[in-house]
NUVOBA-568301 format. One record per residue (C-alpha): residue in three letters; residue number from 1; x, y, z. Coordinates in steps of 0.1 Angstrom, whole numbers, plus 2048, in hexadecimal, padded with zeros to 3 digits. Layout:
<vogu r="ALA" k="NUM" px="X" py="Y" pz="Z"/>
...
% end
This chain:
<vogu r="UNK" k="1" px="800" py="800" pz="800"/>
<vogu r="UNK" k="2" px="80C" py="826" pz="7FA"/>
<vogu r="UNK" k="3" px="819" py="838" pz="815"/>
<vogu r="UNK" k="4" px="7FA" py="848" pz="82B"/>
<vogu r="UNK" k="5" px="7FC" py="870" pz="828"/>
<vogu r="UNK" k="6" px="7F7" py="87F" pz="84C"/>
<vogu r="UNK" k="7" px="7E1" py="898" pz="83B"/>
<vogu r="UNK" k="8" px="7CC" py="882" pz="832"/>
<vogu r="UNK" k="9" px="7C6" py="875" pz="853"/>
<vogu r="UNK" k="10" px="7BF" py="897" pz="860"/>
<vogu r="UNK" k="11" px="7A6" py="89B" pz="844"/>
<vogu r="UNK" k="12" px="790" py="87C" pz="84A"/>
<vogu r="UNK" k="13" px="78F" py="883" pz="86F"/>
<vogu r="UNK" k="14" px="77F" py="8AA" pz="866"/>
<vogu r="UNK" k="15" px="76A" py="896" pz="84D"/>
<vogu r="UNK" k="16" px="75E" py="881" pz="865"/>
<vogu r="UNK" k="17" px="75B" py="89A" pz="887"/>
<vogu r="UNK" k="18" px="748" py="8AF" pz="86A"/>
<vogu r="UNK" k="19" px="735" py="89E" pz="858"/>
<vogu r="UNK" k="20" px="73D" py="8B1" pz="834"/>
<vogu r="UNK" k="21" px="75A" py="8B3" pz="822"/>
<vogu r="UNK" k="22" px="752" py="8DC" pz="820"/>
<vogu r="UNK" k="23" px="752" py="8DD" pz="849"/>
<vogu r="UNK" k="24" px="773" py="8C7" pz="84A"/>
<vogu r="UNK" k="25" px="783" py="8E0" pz="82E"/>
<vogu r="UNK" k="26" px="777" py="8FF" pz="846"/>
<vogu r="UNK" k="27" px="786" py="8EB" pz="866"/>
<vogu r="UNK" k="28" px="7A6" py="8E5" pz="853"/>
<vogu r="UNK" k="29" px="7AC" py="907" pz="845"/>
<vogu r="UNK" k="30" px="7A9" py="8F6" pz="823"/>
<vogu r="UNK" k="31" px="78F" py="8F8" pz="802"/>
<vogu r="UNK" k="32" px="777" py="8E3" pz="7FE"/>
<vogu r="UNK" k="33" px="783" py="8DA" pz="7D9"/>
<vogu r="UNK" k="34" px="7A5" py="8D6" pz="7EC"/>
<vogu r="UNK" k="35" px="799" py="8BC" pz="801"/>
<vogu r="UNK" k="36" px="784" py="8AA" pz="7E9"/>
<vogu r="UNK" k="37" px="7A3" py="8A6" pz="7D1"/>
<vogu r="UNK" k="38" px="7B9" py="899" pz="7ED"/>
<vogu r="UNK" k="39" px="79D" py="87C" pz="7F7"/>
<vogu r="UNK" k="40" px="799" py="872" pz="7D3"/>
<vogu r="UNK" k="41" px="7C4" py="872" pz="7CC"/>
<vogu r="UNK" k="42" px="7BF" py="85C" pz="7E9"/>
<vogu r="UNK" k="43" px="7A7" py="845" pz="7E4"/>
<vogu r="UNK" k="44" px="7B2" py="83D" pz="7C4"/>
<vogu r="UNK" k="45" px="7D9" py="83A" pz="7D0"/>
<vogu r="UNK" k="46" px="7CE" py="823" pz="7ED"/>
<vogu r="UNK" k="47" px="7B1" py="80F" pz="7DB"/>
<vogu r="UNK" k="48" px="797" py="813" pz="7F2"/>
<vogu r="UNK" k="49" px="77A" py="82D" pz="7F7"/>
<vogu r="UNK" k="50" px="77B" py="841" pz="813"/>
<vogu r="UNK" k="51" px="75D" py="858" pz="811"/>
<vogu r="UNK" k="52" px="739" py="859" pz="806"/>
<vogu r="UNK" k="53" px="72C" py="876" pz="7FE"/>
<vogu r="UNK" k="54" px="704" py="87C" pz="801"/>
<vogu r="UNK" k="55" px="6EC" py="895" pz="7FD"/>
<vogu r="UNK" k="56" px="6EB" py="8BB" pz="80E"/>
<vogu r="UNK" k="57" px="6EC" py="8B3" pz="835"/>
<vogu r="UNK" k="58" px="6DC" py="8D1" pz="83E"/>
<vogu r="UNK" k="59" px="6F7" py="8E3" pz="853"/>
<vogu r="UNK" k="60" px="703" py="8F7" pz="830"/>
<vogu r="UNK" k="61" px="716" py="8DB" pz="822"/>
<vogu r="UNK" k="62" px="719" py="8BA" pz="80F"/>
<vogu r="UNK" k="63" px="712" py="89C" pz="826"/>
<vogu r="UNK" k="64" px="734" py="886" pz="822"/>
<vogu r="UNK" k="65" px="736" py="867" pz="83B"/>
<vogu r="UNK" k="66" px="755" py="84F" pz="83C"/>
<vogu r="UNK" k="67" px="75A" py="82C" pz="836"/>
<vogu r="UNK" k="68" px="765" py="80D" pz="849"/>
<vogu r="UNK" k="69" px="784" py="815" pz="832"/>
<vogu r="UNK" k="70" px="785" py="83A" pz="83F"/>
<vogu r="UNK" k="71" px="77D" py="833" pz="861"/>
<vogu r="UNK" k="72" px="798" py="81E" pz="869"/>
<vogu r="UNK" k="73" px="7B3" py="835" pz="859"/>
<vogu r="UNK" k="74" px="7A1" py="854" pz="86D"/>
<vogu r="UNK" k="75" px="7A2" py="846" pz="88E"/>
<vogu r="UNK" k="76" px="7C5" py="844" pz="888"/>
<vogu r="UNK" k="77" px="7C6" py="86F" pz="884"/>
<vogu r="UNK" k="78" px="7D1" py="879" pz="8AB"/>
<vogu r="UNK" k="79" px="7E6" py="85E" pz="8B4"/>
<vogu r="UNK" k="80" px="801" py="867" pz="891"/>
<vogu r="UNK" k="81" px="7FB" py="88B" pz="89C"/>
<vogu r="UNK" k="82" px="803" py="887" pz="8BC"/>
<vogu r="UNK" k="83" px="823" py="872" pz="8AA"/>
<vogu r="UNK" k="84" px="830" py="88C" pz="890"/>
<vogu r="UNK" k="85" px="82C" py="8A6" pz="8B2"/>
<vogu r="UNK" k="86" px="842" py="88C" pz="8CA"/>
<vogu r="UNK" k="87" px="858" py="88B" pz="8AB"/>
<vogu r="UNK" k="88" px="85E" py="8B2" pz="8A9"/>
<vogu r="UNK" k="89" px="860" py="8B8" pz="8C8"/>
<vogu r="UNK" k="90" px="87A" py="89E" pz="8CD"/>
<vogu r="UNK" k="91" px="88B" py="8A9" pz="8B2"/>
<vogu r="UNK" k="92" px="88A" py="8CF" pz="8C3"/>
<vogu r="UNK" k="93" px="89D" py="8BD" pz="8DD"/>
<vogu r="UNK" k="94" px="8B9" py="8AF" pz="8CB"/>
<vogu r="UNK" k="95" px="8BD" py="8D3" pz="8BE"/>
<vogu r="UNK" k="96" px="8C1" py="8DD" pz="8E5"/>
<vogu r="UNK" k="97" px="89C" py="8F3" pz="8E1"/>
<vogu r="UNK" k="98" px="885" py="8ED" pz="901"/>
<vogu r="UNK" k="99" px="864" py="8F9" pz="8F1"/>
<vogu r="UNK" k="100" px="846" py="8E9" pz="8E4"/>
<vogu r="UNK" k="101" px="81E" py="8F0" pz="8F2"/>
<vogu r="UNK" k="102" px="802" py="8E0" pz="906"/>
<vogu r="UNK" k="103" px="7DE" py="8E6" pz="905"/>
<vogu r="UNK" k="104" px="7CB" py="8DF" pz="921"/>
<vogu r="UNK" k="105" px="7A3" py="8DA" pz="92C"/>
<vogu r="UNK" k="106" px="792" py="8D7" pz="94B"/>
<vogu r="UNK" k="107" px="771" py="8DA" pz="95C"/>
<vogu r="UNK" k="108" px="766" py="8F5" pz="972"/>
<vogu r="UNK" k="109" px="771" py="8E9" pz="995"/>
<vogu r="UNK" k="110" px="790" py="8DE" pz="98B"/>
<vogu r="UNK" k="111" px="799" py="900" pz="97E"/>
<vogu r="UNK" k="112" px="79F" py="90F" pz="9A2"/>
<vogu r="UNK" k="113" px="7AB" py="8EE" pz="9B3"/>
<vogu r="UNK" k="114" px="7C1" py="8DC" pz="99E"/>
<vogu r="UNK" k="115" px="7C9" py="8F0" pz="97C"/>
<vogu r="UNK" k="116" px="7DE" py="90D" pz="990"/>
<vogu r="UNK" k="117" px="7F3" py="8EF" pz="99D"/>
<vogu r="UNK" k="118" px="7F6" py="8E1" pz="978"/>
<vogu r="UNK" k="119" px="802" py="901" pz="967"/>
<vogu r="UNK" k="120" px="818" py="909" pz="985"/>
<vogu r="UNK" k="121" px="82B" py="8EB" pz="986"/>
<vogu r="UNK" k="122" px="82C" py="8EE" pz="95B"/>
<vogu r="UNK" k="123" px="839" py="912" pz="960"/>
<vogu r="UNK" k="124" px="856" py="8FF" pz="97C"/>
<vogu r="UNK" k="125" px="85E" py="8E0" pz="965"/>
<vogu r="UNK" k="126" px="85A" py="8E9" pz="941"/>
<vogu r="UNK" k="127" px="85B" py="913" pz="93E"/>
<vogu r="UNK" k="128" px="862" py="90C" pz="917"/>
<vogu r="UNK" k="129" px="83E" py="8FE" pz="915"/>
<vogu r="UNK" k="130" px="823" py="915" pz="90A"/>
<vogu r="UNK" k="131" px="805" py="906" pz="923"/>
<vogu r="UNK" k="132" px="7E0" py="914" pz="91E"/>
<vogu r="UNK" k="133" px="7BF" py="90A" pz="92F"/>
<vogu r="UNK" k="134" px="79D" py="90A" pz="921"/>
<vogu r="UNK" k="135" px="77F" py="905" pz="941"/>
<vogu r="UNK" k="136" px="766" py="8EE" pz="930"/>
<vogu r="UNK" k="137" px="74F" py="8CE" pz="93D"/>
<vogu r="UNK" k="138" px="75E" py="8AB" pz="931"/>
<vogu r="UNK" k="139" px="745" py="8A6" pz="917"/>
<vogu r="UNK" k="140" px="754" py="8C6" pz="905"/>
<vogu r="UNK" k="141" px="778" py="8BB" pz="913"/>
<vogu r="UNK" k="142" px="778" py="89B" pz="903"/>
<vogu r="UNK" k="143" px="76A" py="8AC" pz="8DF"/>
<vogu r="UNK" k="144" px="782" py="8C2" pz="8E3"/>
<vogu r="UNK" k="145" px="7A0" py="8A2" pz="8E8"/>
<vogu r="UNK" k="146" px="790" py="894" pz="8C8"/>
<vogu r="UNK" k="147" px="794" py="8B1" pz="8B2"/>
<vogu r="UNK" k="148" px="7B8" py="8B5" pz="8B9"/>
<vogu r="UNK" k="149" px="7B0" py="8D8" pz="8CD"/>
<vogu r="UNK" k="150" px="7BD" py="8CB" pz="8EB"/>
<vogu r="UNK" k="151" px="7D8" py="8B6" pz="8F8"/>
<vogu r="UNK" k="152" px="7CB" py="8AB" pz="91C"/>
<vogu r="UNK" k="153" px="7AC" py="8AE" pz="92D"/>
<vogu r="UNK" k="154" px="7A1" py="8AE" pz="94F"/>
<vogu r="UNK" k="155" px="780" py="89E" pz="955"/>
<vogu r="UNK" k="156" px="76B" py="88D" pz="96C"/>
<vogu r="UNK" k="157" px="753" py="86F" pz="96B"/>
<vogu r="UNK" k="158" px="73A" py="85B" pz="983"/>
<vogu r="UNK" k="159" px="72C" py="839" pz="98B"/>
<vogu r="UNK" k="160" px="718" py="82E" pz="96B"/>
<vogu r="UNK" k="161" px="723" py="847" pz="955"/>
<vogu r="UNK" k="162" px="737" py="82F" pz="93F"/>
<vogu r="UNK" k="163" px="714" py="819" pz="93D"/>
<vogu r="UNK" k="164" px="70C" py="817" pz="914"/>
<vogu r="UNK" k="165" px="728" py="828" pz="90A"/>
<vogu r="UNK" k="166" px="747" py="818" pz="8F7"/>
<vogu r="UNK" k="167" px="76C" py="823" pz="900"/>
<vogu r="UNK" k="168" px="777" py="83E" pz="8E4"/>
<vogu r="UNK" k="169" px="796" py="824" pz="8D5"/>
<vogu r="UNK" k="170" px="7A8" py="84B" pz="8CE"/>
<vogu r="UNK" k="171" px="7A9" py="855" pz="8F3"/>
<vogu r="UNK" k="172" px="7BF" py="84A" pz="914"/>
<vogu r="UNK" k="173" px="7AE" py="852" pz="935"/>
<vogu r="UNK" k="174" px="7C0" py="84D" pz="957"/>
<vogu r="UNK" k="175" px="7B2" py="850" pz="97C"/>
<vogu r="UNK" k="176" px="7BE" py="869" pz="993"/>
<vogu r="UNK" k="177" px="7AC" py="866" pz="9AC"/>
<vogu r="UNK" k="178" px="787" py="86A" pz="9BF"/>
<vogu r="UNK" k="179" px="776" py="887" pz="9C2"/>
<vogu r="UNK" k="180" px="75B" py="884" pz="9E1"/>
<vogu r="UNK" k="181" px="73B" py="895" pz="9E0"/>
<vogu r="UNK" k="182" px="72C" py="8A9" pz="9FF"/>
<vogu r="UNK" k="183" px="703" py="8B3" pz="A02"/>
<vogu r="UNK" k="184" px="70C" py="8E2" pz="A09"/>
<vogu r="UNK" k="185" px="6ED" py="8E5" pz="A21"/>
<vogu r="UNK" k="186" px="6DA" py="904" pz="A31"/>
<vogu r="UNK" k="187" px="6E6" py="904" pz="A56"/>
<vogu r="UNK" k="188" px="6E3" py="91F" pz="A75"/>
<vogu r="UNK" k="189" px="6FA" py="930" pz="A86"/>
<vogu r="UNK" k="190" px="716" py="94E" pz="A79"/>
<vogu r="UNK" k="191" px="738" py="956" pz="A7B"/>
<vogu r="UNK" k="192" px="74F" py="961" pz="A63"/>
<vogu r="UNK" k="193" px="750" py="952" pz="A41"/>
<vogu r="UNK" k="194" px="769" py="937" pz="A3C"/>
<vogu r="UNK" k="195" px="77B" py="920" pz="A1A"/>
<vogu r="UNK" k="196" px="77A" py="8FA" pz="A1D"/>
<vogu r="UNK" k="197" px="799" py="8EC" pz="A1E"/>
<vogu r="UNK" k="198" px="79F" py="8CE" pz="A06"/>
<vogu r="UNK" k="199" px="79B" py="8B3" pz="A21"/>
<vogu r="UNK" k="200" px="780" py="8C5" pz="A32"/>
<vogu r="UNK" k="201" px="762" py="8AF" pz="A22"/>
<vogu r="UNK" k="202" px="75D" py="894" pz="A38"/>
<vogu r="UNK" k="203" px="75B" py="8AA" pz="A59"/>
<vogu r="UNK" k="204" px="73B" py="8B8" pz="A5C"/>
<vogu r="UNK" k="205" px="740" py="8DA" pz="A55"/>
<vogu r="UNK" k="206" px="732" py="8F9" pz="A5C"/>
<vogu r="UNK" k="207" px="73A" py="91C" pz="A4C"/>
<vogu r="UNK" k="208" px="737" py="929" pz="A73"/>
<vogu r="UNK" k="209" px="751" py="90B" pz="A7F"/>
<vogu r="UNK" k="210" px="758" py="8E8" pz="A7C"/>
<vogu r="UNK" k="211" px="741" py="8D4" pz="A93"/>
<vogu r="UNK" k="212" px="754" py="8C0" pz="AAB"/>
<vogu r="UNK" k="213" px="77D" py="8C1" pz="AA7"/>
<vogu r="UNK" k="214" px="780" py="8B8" pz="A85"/>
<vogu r="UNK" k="215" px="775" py="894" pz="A88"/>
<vogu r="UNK" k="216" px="764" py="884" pz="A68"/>
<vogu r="UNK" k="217" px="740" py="884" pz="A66"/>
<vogu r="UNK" k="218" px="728" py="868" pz="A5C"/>
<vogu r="UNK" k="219" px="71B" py="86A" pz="A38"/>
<vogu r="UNK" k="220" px="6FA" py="877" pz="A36"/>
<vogu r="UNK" k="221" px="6DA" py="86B" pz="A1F"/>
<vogu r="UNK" k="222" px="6CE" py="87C" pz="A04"/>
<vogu r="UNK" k="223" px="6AF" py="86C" pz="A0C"/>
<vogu r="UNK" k="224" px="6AF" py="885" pz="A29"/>
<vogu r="UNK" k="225" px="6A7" py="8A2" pz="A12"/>
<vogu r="UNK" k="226" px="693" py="894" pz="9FC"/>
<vogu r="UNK" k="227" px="677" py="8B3" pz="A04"/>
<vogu r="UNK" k="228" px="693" py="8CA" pz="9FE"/>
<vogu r="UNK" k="229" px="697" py="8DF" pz="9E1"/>
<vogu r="UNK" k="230" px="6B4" py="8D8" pz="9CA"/>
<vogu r="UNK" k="231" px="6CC" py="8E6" pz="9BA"/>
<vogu r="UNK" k="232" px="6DD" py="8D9" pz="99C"/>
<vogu r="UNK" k="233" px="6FC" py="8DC" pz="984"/>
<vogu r="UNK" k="234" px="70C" py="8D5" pz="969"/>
<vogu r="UNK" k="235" px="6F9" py="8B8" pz="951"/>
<vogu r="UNK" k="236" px="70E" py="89F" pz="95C"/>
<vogu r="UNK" k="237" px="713" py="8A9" pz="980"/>
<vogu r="UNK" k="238" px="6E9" py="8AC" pz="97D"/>
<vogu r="UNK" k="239" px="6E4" py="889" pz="974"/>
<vogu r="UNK" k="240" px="6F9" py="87C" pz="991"/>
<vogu r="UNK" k="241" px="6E1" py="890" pz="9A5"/>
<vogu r="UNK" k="242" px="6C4" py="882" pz="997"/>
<vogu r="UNK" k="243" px="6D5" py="85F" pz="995"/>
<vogu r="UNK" k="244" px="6E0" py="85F" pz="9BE"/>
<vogu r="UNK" k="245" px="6BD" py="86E" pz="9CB"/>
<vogu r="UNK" k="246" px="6AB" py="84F" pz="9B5"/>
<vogu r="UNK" k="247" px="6C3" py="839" pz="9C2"/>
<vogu r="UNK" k="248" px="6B7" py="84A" pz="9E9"/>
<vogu r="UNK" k="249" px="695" py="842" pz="9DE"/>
<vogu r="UNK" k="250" px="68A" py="866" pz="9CF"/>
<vogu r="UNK" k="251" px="686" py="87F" pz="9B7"/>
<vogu r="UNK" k="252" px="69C" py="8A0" pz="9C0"/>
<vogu r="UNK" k="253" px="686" py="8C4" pz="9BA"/>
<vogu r="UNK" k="254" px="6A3" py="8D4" pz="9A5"/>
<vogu r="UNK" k="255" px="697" py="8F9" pz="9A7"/>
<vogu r="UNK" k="256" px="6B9" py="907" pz="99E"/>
<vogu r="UNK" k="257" px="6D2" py="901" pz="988"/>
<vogu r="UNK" k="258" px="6F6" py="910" pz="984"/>
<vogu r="UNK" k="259" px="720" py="8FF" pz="986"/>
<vogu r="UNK" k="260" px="72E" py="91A" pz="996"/>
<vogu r="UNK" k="261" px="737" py="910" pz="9B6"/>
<vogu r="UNK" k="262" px="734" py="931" pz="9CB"/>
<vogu r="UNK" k="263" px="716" py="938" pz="9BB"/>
<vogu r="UNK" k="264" px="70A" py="916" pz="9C7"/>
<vogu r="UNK" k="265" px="711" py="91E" pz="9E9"/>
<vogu r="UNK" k="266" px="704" py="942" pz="9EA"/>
<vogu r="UNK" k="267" px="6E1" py="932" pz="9DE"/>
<vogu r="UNK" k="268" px="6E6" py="915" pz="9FF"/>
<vogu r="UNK" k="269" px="6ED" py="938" pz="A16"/>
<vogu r="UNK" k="270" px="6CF" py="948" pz="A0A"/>
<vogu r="UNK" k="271" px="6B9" py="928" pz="A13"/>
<vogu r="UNK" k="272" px="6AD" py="91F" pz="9ED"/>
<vogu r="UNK" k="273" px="6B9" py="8FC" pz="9ED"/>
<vogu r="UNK" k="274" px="6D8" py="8DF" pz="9F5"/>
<vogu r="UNK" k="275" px="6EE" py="8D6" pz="9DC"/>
<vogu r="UNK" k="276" px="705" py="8BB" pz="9D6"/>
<vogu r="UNK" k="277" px="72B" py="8C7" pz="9D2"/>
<vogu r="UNK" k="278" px="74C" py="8B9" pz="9CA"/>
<vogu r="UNK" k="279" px="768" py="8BC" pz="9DF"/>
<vogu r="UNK" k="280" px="77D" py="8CA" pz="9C4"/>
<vogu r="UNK" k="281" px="762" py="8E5" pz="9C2"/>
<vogu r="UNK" k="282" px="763" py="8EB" pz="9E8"/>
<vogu r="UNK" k="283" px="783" py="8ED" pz="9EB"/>
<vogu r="UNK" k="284" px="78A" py="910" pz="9DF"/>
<vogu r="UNK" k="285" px="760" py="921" pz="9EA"/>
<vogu r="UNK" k="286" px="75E" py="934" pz="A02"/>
<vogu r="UNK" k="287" px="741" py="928" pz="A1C"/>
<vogu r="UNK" k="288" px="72E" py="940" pz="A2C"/>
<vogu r="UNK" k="289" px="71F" py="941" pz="A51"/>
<vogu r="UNK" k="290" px="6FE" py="92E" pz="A50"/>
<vogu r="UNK" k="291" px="70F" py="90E" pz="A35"/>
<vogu r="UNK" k="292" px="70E" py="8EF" pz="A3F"/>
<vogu r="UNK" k="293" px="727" py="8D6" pz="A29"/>
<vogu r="UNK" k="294" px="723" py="8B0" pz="A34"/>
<vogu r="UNK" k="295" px="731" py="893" pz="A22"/>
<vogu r="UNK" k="296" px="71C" py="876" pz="A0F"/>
<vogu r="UNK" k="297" px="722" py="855" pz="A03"/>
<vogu r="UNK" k="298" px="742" py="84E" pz="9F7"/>
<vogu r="UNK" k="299" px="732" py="83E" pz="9DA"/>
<vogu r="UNK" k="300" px="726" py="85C" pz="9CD"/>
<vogu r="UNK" k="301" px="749" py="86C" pz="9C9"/>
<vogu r="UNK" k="302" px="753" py="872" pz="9A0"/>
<vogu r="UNK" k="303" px="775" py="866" pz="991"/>
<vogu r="UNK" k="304" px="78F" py="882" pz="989"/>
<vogu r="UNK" k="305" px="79C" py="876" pz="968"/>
<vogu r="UNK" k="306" px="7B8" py="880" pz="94A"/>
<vogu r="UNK" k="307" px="7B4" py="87A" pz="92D"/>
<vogu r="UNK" k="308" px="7C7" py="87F" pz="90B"/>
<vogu r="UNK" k="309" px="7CC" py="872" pz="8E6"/>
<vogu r="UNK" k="310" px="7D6" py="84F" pz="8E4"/>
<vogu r="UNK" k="311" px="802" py="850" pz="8DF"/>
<vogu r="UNK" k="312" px="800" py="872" pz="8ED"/>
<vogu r="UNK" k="313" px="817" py="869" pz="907"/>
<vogu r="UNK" k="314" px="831" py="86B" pz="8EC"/>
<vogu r="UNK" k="315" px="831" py="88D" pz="8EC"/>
<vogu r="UNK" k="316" px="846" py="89C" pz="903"/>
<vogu r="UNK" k="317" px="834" py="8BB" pz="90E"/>
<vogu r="UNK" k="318" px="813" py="8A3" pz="90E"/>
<vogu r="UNK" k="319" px="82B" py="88F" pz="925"/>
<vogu r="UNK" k="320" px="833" py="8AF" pz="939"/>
<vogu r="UNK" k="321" px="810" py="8B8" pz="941"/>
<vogu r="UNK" k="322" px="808" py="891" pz="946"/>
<vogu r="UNK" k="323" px="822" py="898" pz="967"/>
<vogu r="UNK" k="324" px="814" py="8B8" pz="970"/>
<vogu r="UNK" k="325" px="7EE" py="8AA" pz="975"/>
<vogu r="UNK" k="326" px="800" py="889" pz="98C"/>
<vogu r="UNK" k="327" px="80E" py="8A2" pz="9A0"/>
<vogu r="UNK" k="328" px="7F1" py="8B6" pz="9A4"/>
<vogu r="UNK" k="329" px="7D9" py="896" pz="9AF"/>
<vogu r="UNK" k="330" px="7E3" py="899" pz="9D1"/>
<vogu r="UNK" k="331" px="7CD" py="8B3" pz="9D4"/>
<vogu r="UNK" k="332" px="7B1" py="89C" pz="9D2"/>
<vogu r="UNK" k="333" px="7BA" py="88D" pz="9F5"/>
<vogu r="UNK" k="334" px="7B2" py="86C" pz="9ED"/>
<vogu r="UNK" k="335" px="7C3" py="84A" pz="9DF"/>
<vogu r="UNK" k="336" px="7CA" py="84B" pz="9BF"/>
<vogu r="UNK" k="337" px="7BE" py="827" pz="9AB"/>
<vogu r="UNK" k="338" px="7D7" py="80F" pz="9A4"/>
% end
């Protein structure tokens, strides 16, 4: 068989994250003749078809779909990118240059918890390294992984969210760790407002004061507030909710909905509902007088998980930031798998 252009790769993965061979010419900065001409050298180079092209899809464009043939040579697209990257960058390295860029993602809570402790120890270790950070939820981080407009992302998942879906064969995900959840709670009482340490979950605490002297508290049941109003968050965070309370034997009254932490909490201070919240997210809220933050079943807690293009690791600043986020898991104070 000829020798595979990497172009070509790159061109049947737009085709296919398209849909159209105009939207994979736009995505690739090319023409849509352009790209048309390079599939049909190919095709008849290589002796197979590797697109079929259909009617007007609706979206402004031709429908185009790929075949077995195409398919198989597409999911091959981010792993040779992340190749001929490892390969420059290596080469930079022989040449005595320490440069080369890393694009990370990451949801919400992570942002103020464990992202400063990533780009700090990038900024420490590899100062040649252009880092950036885009805040999105792991649905959009994962897109994101697939389309080659991120190197690593930071994402979360829970119990049951793998059920009837298949592993992406293009992506690598590793455990760091556990994430616990806590039920954020109306409670009496003032005193000055207070931020809850890492560790804190687990103890019963109050924004007034930690009850008792620091001693862990026994989990409470959701099934406790089931006459309470809710408040919910992000789609998948919401669907846990829902999930856990049917589990409990109920249906939550979700009232309100936002995934911004502090603003969670300044609607539990003003009495309009209990939330569910991540530790990750408590970490770095403040908690007013009047909160109540008590931990739940451990089963409940979310995985904190990496993930990037399969042979990513090849690259070194992939590599890089890959050492950053292990260093940074401590912050989830728990045992990390395996």
């Amino acid at each position: 068989m000829d020798d595979i252009d990497p172009q070509l790769l790159r061109v049947l993965r737009a085709v296919a994250d398209g849909g159209s061979i105009t939207r994979a010419a736009a995505a690739l900065g090319s023409s849509q003749p352009a790209v048309s001409q390079l599939l049909a050298r190919a095709e008849r180079r290589l002796g197979h078809t590797l697109v079929l092209r259909s009617g007007q899809d609706g979206r402004g464009g031709r429908g185009a779909t790929l075949t077995d043939a195409g398919r198989v040579l597409a999911d091959h697209a981010l792993h040779v990118q992340a190749a001929l990257t490892a390969a420059r960058e290596d080469l930079d390295a022989v040449g005595g240059l320490t440069r080369g860029r890393v694009r990370l993602a990451g949801f919400p809570s992570a942002s103020s918890a464990l992202v400063p402790a990533v780009l700090a120890r990038m900024a420490a270790t590899a100062p040649g390294v252009t880092t950036s950070y885009v805040e999105v939820e792991p649905p959009e981080a994962l897109d994101l992984l697939r389309s080659g407009e991120v190197d690593v992302a930071l994402t979360f998942t829970y119990v049951g969210d793998e059920v009837g879906s298949a592993p992406d064969p293009g992506l690598v995900t590793r455990a760091l760790g556990r994430d616990p959840l806590a039920l954020v709670t109306p409670a009496g009482g003032s005193g000055t407002a207070r931020t809850v340490s890492a560790g804190a979950v687990g103890s019963g605490i109050v924004g007034a004061g930690a009850l008792g002297s620091g001693a862990v508290g026994s989990a409470v049941d959701l099934a406790s507030h089931r006459d309470a109003r809710w408040i919910g968050g992000c789609p998948r965070c919401r669907g846990h909710l829902l999930a856990s309370c049917a589990t409990a034997g109920f249906t939550p009254d979700i009232v309100l909905e936002t995934d911004n932490a502090a603003a969670v909490v300044g609607l539990v201070a003003a009495g309009l509902g209990v939330a569910l919240l991540p530790r990750l997210a408590l970490a770095t809220t403040v908690i007013p007088a009047g909160v109540r933050v008590d931990p739940v079943d451990d089963d409940l807690a979310r995985r904190v998980e990496v993930v990037i293009a399969r042979g990513a690791e090849r690259v070194p600043s992939v590599r890089a930031a890959l050492d950053a986020v292990r260093s940074a898991a401590h912050l989830l104070d728990g045992p990390l798998p395996g």
